[in-house]
C-alpha positions in Angstrom: 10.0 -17.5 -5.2 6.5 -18.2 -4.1 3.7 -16.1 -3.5 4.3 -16.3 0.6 8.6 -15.0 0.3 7.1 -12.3 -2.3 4.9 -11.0 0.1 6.8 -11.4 3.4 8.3 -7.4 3.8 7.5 -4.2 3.6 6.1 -2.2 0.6 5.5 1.5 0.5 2.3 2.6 -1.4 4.1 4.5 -4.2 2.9 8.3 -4.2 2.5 9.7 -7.5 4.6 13.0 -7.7 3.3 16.2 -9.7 4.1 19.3 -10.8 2.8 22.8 -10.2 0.4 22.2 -13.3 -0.6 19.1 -12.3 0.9 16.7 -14.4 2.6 13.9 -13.1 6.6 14.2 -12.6 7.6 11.2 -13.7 11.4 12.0 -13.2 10.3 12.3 -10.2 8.9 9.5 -9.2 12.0 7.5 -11.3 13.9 9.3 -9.1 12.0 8.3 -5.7 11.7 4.3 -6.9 16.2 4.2 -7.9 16.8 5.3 -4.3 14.2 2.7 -2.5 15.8 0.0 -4.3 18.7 0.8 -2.7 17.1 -0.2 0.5 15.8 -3.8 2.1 12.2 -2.8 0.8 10.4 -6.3 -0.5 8.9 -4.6 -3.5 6.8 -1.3 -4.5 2.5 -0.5 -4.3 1.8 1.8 -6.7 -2.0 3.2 -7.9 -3.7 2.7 -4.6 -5.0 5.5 -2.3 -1.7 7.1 -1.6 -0.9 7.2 -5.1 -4.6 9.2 -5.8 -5.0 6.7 -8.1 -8.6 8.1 -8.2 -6.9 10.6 -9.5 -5.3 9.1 -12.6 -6.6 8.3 -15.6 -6.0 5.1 -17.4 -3.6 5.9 -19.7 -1.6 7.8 -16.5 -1.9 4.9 -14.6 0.1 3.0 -17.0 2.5 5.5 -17.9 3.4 5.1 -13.6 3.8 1.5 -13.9 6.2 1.5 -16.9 8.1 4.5 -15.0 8.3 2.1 -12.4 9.0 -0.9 -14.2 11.6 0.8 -16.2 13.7 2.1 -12.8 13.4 -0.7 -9.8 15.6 -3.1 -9.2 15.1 -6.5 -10.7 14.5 -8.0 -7.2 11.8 -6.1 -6.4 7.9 -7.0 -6.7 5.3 -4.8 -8.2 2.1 -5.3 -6.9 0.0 -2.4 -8.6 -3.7 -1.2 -7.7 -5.7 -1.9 -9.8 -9.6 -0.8 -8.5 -12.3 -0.7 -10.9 -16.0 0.1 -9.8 -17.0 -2.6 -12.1 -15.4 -6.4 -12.3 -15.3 -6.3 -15.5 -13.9 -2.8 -16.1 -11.1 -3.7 -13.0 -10.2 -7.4 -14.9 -9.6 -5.1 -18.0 -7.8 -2.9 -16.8 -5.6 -5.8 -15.0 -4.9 -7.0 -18.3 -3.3 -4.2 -19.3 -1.0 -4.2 -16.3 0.1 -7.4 -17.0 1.2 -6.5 -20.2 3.6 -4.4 -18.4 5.0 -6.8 -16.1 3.6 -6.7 -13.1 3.1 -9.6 -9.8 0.6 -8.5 -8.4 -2.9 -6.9 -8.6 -4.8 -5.3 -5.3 -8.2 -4.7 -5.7 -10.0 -2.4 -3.5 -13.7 -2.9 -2.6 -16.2 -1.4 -5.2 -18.1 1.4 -3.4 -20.3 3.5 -5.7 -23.4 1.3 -4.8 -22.5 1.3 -1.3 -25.5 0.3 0.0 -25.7 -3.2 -2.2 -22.0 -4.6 -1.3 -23.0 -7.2 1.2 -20.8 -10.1 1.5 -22.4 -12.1 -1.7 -21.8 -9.3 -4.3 -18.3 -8.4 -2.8 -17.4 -12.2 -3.1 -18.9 -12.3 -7.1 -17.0 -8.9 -7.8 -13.6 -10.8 -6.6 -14.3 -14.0 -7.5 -15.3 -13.3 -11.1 -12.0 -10.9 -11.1 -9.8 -14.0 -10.0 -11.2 -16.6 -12.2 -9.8 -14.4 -15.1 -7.2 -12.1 -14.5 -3.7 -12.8 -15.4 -2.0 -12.2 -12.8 -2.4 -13.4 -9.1 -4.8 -10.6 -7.1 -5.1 -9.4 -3.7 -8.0 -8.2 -1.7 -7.4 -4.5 0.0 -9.7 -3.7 2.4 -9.9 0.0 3.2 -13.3 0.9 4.4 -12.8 5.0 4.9 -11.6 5.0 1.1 -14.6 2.7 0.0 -17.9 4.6 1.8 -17.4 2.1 4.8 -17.7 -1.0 2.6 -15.8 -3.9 4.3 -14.5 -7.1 3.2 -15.5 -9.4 6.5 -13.5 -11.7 7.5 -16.5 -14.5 6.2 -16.1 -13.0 3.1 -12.1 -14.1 3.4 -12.9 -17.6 4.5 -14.5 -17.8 0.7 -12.1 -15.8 -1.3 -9.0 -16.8 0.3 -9.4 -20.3 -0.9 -9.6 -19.2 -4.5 -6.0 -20.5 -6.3 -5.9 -16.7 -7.9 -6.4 -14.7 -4.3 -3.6 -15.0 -2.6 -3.8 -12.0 -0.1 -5.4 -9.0 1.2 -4.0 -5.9 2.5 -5.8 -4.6 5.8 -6.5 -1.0 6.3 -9.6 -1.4 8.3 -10.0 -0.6 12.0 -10.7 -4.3 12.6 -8.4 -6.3 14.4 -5.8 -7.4 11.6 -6.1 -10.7 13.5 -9.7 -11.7 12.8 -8.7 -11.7 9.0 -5.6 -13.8 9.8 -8.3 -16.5 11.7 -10.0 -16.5 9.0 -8.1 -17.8 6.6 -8.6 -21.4 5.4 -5.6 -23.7 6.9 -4.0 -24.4 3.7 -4.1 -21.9 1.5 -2.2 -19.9 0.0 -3.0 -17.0 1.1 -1.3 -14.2 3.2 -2.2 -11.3 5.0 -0.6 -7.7 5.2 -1.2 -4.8 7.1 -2.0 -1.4 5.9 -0.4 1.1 8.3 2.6 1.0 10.7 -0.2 1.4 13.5 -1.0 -2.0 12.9 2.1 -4.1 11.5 3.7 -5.4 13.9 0.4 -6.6 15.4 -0.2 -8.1 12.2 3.0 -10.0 12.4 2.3 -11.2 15.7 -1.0 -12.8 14.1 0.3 -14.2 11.3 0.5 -11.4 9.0 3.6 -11.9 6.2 4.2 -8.2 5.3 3.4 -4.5 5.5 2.0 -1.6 2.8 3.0 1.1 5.1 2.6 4.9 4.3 5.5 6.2 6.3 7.6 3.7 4.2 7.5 6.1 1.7 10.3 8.2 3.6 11.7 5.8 6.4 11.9 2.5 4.6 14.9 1.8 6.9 13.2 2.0 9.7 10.0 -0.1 8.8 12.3 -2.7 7.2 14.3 -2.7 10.9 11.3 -4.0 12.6 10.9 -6.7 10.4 14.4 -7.7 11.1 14.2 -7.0 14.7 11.3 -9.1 14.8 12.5 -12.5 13.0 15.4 -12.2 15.0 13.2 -12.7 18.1 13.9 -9.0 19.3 10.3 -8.3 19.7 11.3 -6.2 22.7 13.2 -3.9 20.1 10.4 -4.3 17.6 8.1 -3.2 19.9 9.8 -0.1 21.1 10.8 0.9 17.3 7.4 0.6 16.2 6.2 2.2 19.5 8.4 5.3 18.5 7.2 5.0 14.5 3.5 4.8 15.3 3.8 8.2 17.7 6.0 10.0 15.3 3.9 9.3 12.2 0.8 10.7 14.6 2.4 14.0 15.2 4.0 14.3 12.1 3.2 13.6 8.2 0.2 10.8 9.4 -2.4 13.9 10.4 -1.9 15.4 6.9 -2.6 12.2 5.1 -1.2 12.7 1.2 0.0 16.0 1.6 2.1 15.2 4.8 3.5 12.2 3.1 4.6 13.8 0.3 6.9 16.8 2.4 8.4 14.4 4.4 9.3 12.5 1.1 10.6 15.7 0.6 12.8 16.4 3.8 14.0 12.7 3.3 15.8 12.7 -0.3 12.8 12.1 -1.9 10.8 13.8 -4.5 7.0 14.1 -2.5 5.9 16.6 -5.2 2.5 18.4 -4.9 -0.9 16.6 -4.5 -4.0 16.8 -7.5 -6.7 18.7 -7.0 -8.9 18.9 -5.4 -6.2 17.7 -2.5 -3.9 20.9 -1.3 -0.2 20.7 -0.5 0.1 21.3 3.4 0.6 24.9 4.5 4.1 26.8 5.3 3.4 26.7 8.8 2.2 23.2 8.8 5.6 21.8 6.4 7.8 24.0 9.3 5.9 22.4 12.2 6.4 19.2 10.2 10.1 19.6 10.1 10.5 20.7 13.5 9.4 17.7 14.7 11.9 15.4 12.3 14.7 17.6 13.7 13.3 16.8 17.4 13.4 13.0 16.7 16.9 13.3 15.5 15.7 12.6 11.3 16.9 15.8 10.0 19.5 18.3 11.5 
């Protein structure tokens, strides 16, 4: 399979379950991953932003991949975060993924010298990352969790032509298809988007694949718009992800995390409780919440 069918899907950005003393349940989150494989889900995302890999230390970050590892189907591709504020910190810590079987990297932007990241030093950070690391990495892009750094769409005409970047995943509020222009004609590269409000836009540009939040409970449903739309239903894609994009709004989407996590919860999954210094959503916000799964016909 090559790096263009392994990308082309949908993949939830894995939430990392704890417990009411704040360890991580990792039966938990077995339990969570054994139940998406049984759905059309390409592969899994875990230690990025929904999975507060901030969070995490290093040793829990790898204890999540080998729970992972250990439970999803065989068909399935890992691409694992893998964000480091230095490059040389990040490429270690890649090697140690590897180790544990993993596709794919994704990198997030560094951020702590916010002010410095222009598009030279965030080309060195990934290019000196890609020259060495193990495993194939992708760029994520996700200014509101980086202090408003951005990967530009110059900066992708460089990296995407690097033989060890072959992708980015695009949570900015750019438009998804000014990163899809941008790359070289050629390479071997792909774009995915990095939220249901902007997937099927992204496939309409030339986007491959989705890491989508509300995947995390309705993989079905993500998954169907992908299949609506290479069957040339775009009609039907568009009214599915129409509906999607407004429930997500009214529901778990304005709780970030925390809303994730209970509607993992109404939907067979195990959400479990944030880390501090998040909060779990309130009674009256998880009732609300429900209410409005029951309205759209997701919960009886």
């Amino acid at each position: 399979m090559n790096h263009k069918e392994k990308l082309s899907g949908i993949y939830p950005p894995v939430m990392t379950p704890f417990k009411e003393d704040q360890t991580i349940d990792f039966d938990a989150l077995a339990h969570n991953i054994k139940k998406m494989n049984e759905t059309k889900l390409i592969g899994y995302m875990p230690l990025g932003s929904n999975g507060e890999f901030h969070s995490l230390s290093d040793a829990e970050s790898l204890e999540v991949i080998k729970v992972i590892k250990e439970n999803a189907a065989p068909d399935k591709v890992i691409m694992a975060g893998a964000s480091r504020e230095s490059a040389y910190h990040t490429l270690e810590f890649i090697k140690a993924l590897s180790e544990l079987g993993i596709d794919y990297a994704s990198i997030l932007s560094p951020s702590y010298f916010a002010s410095k990241m222009d598009d030279e030093a965030v080309i060195s950070y990934f290019t000196y990352v890609a020259d060495k690391s193990p495993v194939p990495i992708l760029l994520y892009c996700a200014p509101k969790f980086a202090a408003n750094v951005t990967i530009s769409p110059k900066a992708v005409s460089v990296l995407c032509k690097h033989p060890n970047i072959v992708g980015m995943k695009d949570t900015s509020s750019a438009d998804i298809s000014s990163y899809c222009q941008a790359v070289a004609p050629g390479s071997d590269f792909h774009v995915l988007a990095g939220s249901i409000n902007k997937y099927l836009q992204g496939l309409e540009a030339g986007a491959v694949g989705g890491v989508l939040s509300i995947a995390n409970y309705m993989p079905e449903q993500c998954c169907r718009i992908e299949a609506l739309y290479k069957d040339g239903k775009k009609d039907q894609a568009q009214k599915l992800s129409d509906e999607l994009i407004a429930f997500n709004k009214n529901a778990a989407g304005k709780f970030g995390v925390a809303g994730v996590k209970a509607a993992m919860d109404f939907m067979g999954y195990r959400g479990g409780r944030p880390r501090n210094p998040l909060f779990p959503i309130s009674d009256d916000e998880r009732a609300g919440m429900k209410e409005a799964f029951i309205r759209e016909g997701y919960l009886k």
